[in-house]
SESE-313291 format. One record per residue (C-alpha): x, y, z. Coordinates in Angstrom, 1 decimal, m for minus. Layout:
! SESE-313291
ZALUM      u      v      w
ZALUM      X      Y      Z
...
END
This chain:
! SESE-313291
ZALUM      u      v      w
ZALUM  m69.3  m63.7  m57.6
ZALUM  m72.5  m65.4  m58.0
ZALUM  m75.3  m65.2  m54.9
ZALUM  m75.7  m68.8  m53.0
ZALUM  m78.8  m70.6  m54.0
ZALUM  m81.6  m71.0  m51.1
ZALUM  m81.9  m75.3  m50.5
ZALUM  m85.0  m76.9  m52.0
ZALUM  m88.1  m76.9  m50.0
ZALUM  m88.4  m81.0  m50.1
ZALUM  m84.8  m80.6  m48.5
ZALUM  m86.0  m79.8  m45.2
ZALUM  m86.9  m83.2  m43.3
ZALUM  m84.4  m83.8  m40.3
ZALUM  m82.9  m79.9  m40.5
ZALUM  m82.5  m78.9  m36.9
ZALUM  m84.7  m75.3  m36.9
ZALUM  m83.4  m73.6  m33.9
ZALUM  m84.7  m76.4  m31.0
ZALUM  m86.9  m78.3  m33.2
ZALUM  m86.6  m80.9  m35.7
ZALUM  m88.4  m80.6  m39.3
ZALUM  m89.8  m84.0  m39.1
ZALUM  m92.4  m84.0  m42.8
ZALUM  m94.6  m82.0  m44.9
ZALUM  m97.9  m81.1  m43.6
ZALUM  m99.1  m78.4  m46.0
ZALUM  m98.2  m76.3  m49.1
ZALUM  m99.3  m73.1  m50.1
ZALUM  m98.7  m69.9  m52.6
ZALUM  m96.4  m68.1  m49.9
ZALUM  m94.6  m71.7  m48.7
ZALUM  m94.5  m75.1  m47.0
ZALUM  m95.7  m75.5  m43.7
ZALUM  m93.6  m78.7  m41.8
ZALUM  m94.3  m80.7  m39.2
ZALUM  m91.5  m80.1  m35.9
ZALUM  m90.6  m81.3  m32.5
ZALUM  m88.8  m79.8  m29.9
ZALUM  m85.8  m81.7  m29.5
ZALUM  m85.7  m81.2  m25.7
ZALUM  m89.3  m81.5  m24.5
ZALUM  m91.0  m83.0  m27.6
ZALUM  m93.6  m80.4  m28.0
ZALUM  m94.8  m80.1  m31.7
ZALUM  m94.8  m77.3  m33.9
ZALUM  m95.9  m75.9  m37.6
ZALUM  m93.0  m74.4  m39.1
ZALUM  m94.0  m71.9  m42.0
ZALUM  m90.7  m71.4  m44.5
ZALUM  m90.8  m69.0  m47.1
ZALUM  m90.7  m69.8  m50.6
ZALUM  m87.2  m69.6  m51.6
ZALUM  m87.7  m67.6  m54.6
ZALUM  m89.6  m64.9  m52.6
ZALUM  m87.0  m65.2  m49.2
ZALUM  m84.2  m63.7  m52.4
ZALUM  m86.2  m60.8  m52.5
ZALUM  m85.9  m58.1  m49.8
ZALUM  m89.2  m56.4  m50.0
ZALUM  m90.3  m59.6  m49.3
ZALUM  m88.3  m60.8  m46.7
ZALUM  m89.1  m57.2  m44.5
ZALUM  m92.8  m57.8  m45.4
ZALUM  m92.5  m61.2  m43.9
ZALUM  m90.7  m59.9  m40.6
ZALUM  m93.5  m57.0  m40.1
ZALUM  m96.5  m59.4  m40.2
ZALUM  m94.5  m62.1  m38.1
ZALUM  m94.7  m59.1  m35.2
ZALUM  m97.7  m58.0  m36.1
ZALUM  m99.0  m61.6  m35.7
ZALUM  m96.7  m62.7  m32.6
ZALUM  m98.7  m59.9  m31.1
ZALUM m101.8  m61.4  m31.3
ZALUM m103.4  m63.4  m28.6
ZALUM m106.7  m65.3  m28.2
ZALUM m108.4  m68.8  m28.1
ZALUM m109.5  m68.8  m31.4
ZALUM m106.2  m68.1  m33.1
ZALUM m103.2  m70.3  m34.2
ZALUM m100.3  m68.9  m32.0
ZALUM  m97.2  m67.7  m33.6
ZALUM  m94.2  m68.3  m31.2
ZALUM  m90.7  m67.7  m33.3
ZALUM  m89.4  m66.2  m36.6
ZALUM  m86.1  m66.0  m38.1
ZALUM  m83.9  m67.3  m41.1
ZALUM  m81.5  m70.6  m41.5
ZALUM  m77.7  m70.2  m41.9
ZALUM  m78.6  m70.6  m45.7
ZALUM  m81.5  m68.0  m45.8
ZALUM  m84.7  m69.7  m45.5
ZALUM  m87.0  m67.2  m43.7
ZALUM  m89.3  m69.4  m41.5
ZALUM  m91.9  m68.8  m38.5
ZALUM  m93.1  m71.2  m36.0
ZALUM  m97.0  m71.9  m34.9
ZALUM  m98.8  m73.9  m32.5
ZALUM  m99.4  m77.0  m34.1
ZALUM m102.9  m78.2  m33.9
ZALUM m104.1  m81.8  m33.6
ZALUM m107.1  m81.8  m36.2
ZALUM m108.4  m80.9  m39.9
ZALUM m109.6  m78.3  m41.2
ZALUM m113.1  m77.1  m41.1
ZALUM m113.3  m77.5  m44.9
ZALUM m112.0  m81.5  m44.2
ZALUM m115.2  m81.7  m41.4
ZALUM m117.9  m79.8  m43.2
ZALUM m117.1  m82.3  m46.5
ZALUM m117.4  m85.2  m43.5
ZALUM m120.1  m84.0  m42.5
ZALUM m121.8  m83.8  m46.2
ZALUM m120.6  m87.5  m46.8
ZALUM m122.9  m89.0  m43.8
ZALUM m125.2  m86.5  m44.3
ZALUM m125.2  m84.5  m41.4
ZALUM m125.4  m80.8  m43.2
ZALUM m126.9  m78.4  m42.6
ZALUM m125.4  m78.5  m39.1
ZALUM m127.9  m78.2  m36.1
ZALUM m128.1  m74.5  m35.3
ZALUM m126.5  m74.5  m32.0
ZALUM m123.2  m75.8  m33.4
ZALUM m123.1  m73.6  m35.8
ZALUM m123.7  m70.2  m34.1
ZALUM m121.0  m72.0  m31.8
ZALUM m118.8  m72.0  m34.2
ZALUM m119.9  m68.4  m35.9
ZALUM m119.1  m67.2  m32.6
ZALUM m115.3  m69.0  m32.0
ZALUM m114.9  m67.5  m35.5
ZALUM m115.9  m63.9  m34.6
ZALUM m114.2  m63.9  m31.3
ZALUM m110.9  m64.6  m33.2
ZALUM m111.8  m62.0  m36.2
ZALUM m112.6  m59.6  m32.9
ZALUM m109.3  m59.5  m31.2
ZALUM m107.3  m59.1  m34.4
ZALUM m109.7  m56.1  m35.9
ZALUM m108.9  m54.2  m32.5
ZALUM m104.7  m54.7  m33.1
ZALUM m105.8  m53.0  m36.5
ZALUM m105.1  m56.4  m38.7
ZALUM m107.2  m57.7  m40.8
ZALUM m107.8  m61.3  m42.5
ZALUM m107.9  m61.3  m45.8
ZALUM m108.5  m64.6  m47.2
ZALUM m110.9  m66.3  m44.6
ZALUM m112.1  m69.6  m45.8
ZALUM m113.1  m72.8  m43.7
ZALUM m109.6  m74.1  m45.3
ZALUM m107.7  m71.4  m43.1
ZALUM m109.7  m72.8  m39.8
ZALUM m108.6  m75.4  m38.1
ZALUM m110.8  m78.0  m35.7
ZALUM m109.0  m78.6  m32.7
ZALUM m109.6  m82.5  m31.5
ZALUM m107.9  m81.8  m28.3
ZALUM m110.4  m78.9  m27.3
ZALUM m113.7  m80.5  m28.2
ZALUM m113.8  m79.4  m31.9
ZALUM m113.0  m75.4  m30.6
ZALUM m112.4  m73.8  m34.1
ZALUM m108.9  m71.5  m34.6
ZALUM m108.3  m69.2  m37.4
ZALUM m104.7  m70.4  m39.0
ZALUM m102.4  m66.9  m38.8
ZALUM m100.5  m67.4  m42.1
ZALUM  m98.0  m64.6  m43.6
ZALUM  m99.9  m63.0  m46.6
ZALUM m103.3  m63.6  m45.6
ZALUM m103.3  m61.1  m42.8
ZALUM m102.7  m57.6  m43.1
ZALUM m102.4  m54.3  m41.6
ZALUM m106.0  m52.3  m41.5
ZALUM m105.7  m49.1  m43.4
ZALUM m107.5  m45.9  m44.5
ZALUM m111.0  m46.1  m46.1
ZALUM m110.3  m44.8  m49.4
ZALUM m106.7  m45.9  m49.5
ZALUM m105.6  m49.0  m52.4
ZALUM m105.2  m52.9  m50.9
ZALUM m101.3  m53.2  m51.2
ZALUM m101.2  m55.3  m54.6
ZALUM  m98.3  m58.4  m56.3
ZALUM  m98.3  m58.7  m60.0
ZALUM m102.1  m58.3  m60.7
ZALUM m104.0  m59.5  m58.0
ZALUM m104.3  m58.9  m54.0
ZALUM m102.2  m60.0  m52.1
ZALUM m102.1  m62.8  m50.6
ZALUM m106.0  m63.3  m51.4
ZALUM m107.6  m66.6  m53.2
ZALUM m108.8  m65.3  m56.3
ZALUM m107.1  m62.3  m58.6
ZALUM m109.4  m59.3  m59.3
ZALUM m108.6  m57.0  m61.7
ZALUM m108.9  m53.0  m61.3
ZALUM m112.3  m53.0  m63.2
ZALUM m113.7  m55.9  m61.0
ZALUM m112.2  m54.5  m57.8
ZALUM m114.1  m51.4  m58.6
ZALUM m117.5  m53.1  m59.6
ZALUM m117.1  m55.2  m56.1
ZALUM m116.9  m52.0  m54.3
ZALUM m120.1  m50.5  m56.3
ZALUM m121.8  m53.8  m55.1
ZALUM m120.8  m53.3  m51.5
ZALUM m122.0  m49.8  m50.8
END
């Protein structure tokens, strides 16, 4: 008997996801897609995050998935991207639901803002937006998690809250804070979840550099 196969991940558009509709793409990334979705009812929007198919077939995966959808459901403050639902499709696409946020990304404004020459940004904005930043950073260090791949690409400028800046909670990039001398969690050959793949000897001559 062979396993069923997980549906494409350009499949999605018009699948009813508990109350909301997957209406397009918005995003993709090394863990999955992130879709655009409305609540059928009350027509509030959504980011749905679904799990690559080939890692939802893998258990460790899918358990790894649920623990940092708590761990991030937990979580509440300004500056983060609010998680609000988790679960899996009939046909076993793992998937969690986020606030959706009217905006770009802080990557998109700071290139703006470099195209009509407007960088450096005037100090006041951006210790305003140091600060939105480290508020967010703040309230997840003291629920012992920890964001690992912090980038203005992972920050999103909300349009509806005069530019207020939220850090984007994505499975993978987050992480449980451990011991001091205990090993990052690894996949394959790099950290997990990060942007760039160390190996053992660089991971070791970043540390030197650090202390």
């Amino acid at each position: 008997m062979t396993e069923p196969t997980l549906p494409p991940m350009d499949s999605l558009t018009g699948r009813s996801i508990g109350a909301f509709v997957v209406q397009r793409r918005l995003s993709e990334g090394g863990m999955g897609t992130v879709y655009l979705a409305e609540h059928q009812t009350i027509g509030m929007k959504a980011a749905v995050k679904f799990l690559r198919p080939d890692i939802a077939e893998s258990t460790e995966w899918t358990k790894r998935f649920l623990t940092e959808a708590r761990a991030l459901a937990a979580l509440n403050n300004r500056n983060l991207v609010k998680v609000s639902d988790f679960g899996a499709t009939a046909d076993g696409l793992q998937y969690l639901v986020m606030e959706f946020i009217e905006g770009e990304t802080l990557e998109q404004y700071l290139f703006d803002q470099r195209q009509r020459g407007r960088l450096p940004l005037p100090p006041a904005q951006a210790l305003q937006f140091a600060d939105q930043i480290l508020n967010g950073l703040g309230e997840a260090h003291k629920k012992g998690i920890v964001h690992r791949d912090l980038k203005p690409a992972n920050i999103m400028t909300d349009s509806q809250n005069n530019r207020g800046l939220r850090i984007v909670r994505t499975i993978g990039v987050f992480r449980k804070a451990e011991g001091r001398n205990s090993e990052p969690r690894v996949v394959e050959d790099g950290w997990w979840g990060a942007g760039q793949r160390w190996s053992c000897a660089e991971k070791r001559a970043a540390r030197t550099r650090l202390r």
